[in-house]
N, C-alpha and C positions, 0 to 999 in steps of 0.2 A: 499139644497146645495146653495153657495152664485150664486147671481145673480153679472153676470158680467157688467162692463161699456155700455155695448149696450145693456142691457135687458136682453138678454140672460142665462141660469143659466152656472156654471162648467162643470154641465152635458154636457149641448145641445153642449158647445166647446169640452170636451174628444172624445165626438162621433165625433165632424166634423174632429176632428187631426186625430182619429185612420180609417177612413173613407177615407181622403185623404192620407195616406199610404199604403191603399189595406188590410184593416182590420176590419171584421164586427162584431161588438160588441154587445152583448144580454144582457139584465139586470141580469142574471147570471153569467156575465164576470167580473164583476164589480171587481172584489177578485184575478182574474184567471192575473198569471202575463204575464210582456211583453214576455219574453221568451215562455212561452207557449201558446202564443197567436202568436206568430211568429214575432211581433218586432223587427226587427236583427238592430247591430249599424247604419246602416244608414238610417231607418226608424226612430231611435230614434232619430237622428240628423236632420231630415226633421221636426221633431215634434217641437225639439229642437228653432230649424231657425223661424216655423210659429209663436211661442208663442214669441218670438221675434220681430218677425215684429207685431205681436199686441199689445202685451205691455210693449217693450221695455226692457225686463231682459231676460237677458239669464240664460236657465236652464239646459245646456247640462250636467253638471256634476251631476244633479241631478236624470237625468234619466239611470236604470240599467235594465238586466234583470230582477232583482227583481222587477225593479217599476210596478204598477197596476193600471187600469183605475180609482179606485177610489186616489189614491194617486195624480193621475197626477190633479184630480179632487182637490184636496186641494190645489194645490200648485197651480192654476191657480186662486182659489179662494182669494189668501193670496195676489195676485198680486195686485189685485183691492183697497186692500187697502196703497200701497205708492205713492212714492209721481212720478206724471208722469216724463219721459225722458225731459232733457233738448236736444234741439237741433237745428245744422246749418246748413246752407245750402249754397253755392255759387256756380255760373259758372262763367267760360270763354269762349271766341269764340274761334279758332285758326283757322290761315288760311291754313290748310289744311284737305285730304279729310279721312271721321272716320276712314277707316281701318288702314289708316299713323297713325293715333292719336292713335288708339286703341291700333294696334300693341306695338307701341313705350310706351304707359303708365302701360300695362300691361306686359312688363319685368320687372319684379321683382330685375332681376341679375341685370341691370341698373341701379337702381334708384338713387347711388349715383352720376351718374353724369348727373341725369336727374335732381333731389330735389338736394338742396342748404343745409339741413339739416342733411340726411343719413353720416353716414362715412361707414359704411358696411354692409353689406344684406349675410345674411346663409341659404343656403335651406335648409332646414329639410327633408322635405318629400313631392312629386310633383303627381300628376298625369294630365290624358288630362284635363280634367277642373279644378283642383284648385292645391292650393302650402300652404305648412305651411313654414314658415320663420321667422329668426329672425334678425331684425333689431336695430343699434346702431345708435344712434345720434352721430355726433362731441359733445367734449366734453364740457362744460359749463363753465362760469364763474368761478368755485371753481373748474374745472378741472376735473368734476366728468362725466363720458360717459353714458349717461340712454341707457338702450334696452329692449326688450319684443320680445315677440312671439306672432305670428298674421297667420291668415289663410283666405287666400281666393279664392271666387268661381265664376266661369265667365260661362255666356251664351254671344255667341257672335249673336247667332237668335234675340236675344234682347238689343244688346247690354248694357248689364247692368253687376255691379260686385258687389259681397258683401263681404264684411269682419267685421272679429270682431276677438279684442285680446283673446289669449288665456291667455297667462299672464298677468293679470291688473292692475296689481301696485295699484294706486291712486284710480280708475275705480270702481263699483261695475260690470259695464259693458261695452263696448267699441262695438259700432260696427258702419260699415259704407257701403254706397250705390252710389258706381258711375254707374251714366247713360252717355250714348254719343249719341247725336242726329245729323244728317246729314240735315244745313241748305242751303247747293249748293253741287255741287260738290266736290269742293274745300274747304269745309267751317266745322265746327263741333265745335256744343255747349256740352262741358266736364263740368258737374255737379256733385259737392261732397255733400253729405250729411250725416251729423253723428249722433248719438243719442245715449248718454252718461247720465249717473248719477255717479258722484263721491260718495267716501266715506265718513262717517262722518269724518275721523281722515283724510283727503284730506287737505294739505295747500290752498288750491281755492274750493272755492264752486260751482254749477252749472254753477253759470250767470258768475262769474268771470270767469272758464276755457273755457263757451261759446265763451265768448268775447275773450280770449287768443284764440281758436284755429277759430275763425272767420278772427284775423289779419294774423294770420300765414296760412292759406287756399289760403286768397286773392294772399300774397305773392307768394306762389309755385305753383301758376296755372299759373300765370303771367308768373315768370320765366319758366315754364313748357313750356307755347304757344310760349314765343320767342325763346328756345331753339328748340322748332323742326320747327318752319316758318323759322328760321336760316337753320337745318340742312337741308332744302328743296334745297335751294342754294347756296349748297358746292358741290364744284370738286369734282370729279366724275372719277377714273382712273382705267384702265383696270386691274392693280397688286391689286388693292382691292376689285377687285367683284369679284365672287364666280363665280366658271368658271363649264358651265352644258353641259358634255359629253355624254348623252344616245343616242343622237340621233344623233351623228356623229357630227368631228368637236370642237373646245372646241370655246363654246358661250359664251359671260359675256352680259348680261342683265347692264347696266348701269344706263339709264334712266327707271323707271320703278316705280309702287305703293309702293313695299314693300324695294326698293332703296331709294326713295326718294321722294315718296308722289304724284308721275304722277296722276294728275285724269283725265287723256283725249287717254294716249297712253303710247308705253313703246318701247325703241330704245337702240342699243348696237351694240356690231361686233361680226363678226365670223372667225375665223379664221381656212383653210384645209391644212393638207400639201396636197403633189401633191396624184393623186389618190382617197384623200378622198370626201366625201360625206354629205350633207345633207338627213338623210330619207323621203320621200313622206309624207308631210303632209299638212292640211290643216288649215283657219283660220276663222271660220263660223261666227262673225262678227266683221273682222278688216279685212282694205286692207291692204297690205306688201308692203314697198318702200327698195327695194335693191341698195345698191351702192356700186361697187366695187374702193378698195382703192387701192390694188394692186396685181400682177395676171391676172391668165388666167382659165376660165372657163366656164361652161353651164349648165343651169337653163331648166328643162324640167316646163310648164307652160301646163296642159292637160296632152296633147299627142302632144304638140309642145316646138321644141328643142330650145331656145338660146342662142347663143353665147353670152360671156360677158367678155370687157377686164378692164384694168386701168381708172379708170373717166368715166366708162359707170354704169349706172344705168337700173331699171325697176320698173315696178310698178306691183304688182300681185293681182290682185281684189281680192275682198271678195267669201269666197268658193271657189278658185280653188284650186286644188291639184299642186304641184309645188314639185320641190326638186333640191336643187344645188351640183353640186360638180365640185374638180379642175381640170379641164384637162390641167395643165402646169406643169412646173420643178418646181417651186418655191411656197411658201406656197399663198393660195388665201386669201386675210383680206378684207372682206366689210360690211359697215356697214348695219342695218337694221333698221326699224321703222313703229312698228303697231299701226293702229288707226281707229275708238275709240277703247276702252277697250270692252275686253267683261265683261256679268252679274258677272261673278265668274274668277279666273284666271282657274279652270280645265275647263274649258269652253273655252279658247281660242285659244285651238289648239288641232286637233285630227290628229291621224296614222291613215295613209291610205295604208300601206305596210307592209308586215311581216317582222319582227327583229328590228320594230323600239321600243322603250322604253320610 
C-alpha cells in the first residue's frame, strides 16, 4: 500500500483513524464495512476532520456505511499524491479579556454587524458545540450576492474553532482554525488560519486567492478588535440589561465579563419592593461593596443585623454569608460591586439557604 508523506504506509494511518475512534481493527477487517464495524456518522466525521488536518482535503462525503478500512486505505493513499494546501494565517490583539472576545466572535447570529462583509447569517442546524449556517455577502459590483454553507465546531477548554464549507463553490476544499490566546487579563491574541485549494475551473488560483483572502483577513480582524474595544465603553442602562429574578429582587448586572468585557469585577443594582429579599448567599472569592441609592433596609452580615438607609453603604468581605432585604414602604434600589472575579462565573456565588435558585 502507498507510503504516506511521513513514511508511514495507508495502512499504518487507517489503523491510527479507526483506533482513535474506539475501533479495533484485524487484518481480517480489512473488507468488513464501517457500519459493521460500528462507525456511526460521527465517528466518520471525526475520521473525516483528522484526515483533514493532515492533508488538507476533505473527505466527509466520501465516507458511508459502506466504506471499508481498505477503501479508506486508497483514498488516503491518492491524497499523497496532489498538489499540497495553500494557506494563511493572521492575528490581531484586542484589548479585551478572551472570554469578551470569544463570546462575541463566536455568535454566528451576529456577524453581520460584527464583519463589514456578511449581509445575512441563517441557522440551519445548531447544537452545544457547533452550528451549520449559511452565509450571504453584500452584494458585489455586478450586483450579484455570493453565499455558502459552512459548519462549525468550538472547544472552549482550548479555546479553539474549526470550520470548513460545506458548499464550495470555487473551493476543492475550504476550511479554517481560529485559536484565541489570553496575553493579560485584559488582552487576547485572535488568530485565523485557513487552508484551501481551489479548483482547476477557479477564476484565481492558490497564491492569487491566498493573497485575496490574506487582505481581506487583515481587514476584518482590524475592524473586528475596534468594534468590541468600542463596545467595551458604551453606556450601559438598566432598560437594556437582562434583569435576574431567582433569587429575589430583580438584579441587572451592568458592568460585568459577558456585559462588557470586566476583567477585574462586575457591579450593577438591585432593586426590592418593600418586604422583599435578597436569599442568603455567599461570595468565596470577591468582597461585595453595597450602596444604598434609596430606601430603607437590613443586610444580615453572619448572624449580625444591619441597618442601611439612603447614601449609606457596606462592605461584605469575601466568604461571608449576608442577605438583604427592604424593611421600608418604598422600593429599596442599591447599587453593588464584586471584586476580583472569580475562576468561572458558577463560581462566584453559592446558596446558602433553602428556596434560593
Amino acid at each position: 500500500m502507498a507510503a504516506t508523506d511521513s513514511g508511514s504506509t495507508a495502512a499504518d494511518e487507517v489503523g491510527d483513524l479507526l483506533r482513535a475512534v474506539g475501533t479495533t481493527v484485524l487484518a481480517r477487517d480489512g473488507a468488513t464495512s464501517f457500519g459493521e464495524l460500528g462507525v456511526d456518522s460521527l465517528a466518520r466525521l471525526e475520521i473525516s476532520k483528522r484526515v483533514q488536518d493532515r492533508y488538507g482535503s476533505d473527505i466527509e462525503e466520501l465516507l458511508t456505511d459502506n466504506t471499508t478500512p481498505v477503501a479508506l486505505g486508497e483514498i488516503i493513499g491518492g491524497l499523497t499524491a496532489r498538489r499540497r494546501p495553500a494557506r494563511t494565517e493572521n492575528h490581531v490583539e484586542i484589548a479585551a479579556p478572551i472570554g469578551y472576545v470569544w463570546a462575541a466572535v463566536n455568535d454566528v447570529r451576529q456577524w453581520p454587524e460584527l464583519f463589514t462583509e456578511y449581509a445575512a447569517v441563517e441557522i440551519l442546524a445548531e447544537g452545544e458545540s457547533w452550528v451549520t449556517f449559511r452565509l450571504t455577502l453584500h452584494p458585489d459590483s455586478d450586483g450579484v450576492s455570493w453565499s455558502w454553507v459552512s459548519r462549525r465546531r468550538w472547544n472552549r477548554n482550548d479555546w479553539t474553532v474549526r470550520a470548513w464549507r460545506i458548499e464550495r463553490g470555487n473551493f476543492e476544499f475550504m476550511r479554517l482554525r481560529w485559536t484565541f490566546e489570553p496575553l493579560a487579563e485584559d488582552r487576547t491574541r485572535m488568530t485565523w488560519a485557513q487552508e484551501f485549494r481551489v479548483k482547476p475551473t477557479a477564476p484565481l488560483g492558490d497564491a492569487e486567492m491566498a493573497r485575496r483572502i490574506d487582505t481581506n483577513s487583515v481587514a476584518q480582524m482590524n475592524f473586528i478588535a475596534r468594534q468590541l474595544e468600542q463596545r467595551r465603553h458604551g453606556r450601559r442602562t438598566w432598560d437594556d440589561t437582562p434583569s435576574v429574578r431567582g433569587r429575589g429582587g430583580d438584579m441587572r448586572t451592568l458592568i460585568g465579563p459577558a456585559a462588557c468585557g470586566s476583567a477585574y469585577g462586575i457591579s450593577g443594582f438591585v432593586e426590592l419592593a418593600p418586604g422583599e429579599r435578597i436569599a442568603e448567599h455567599l461570595h468565596p472569592y470577591s468582597e461585595e461593596h453595597l450602596l444604598v441609592v434609596s430606601g430603607q433596609g437590613e443586610i444580615d452580615v453572619d448572624d449580625t443585623t444591619i441597618a442601611l438607609g439612603t447614601r449609606q453603604g457596606l462592605l461584605v468581605p469575601r466568604n461571608r454569608r449576608h442577605r438583604l432585604r427592604n424593611t421600608g414602604d418604598e422600593p429599596l434600589v442599591a447599587v453593588f460591586a464584586l471584586s476580583p472575579l472569580a475562576p468561572r462565573p458558577e463560581l462566584g456565588h453559592v446558596d446558602t439557604e433553602a428556596g434560593a435558585q
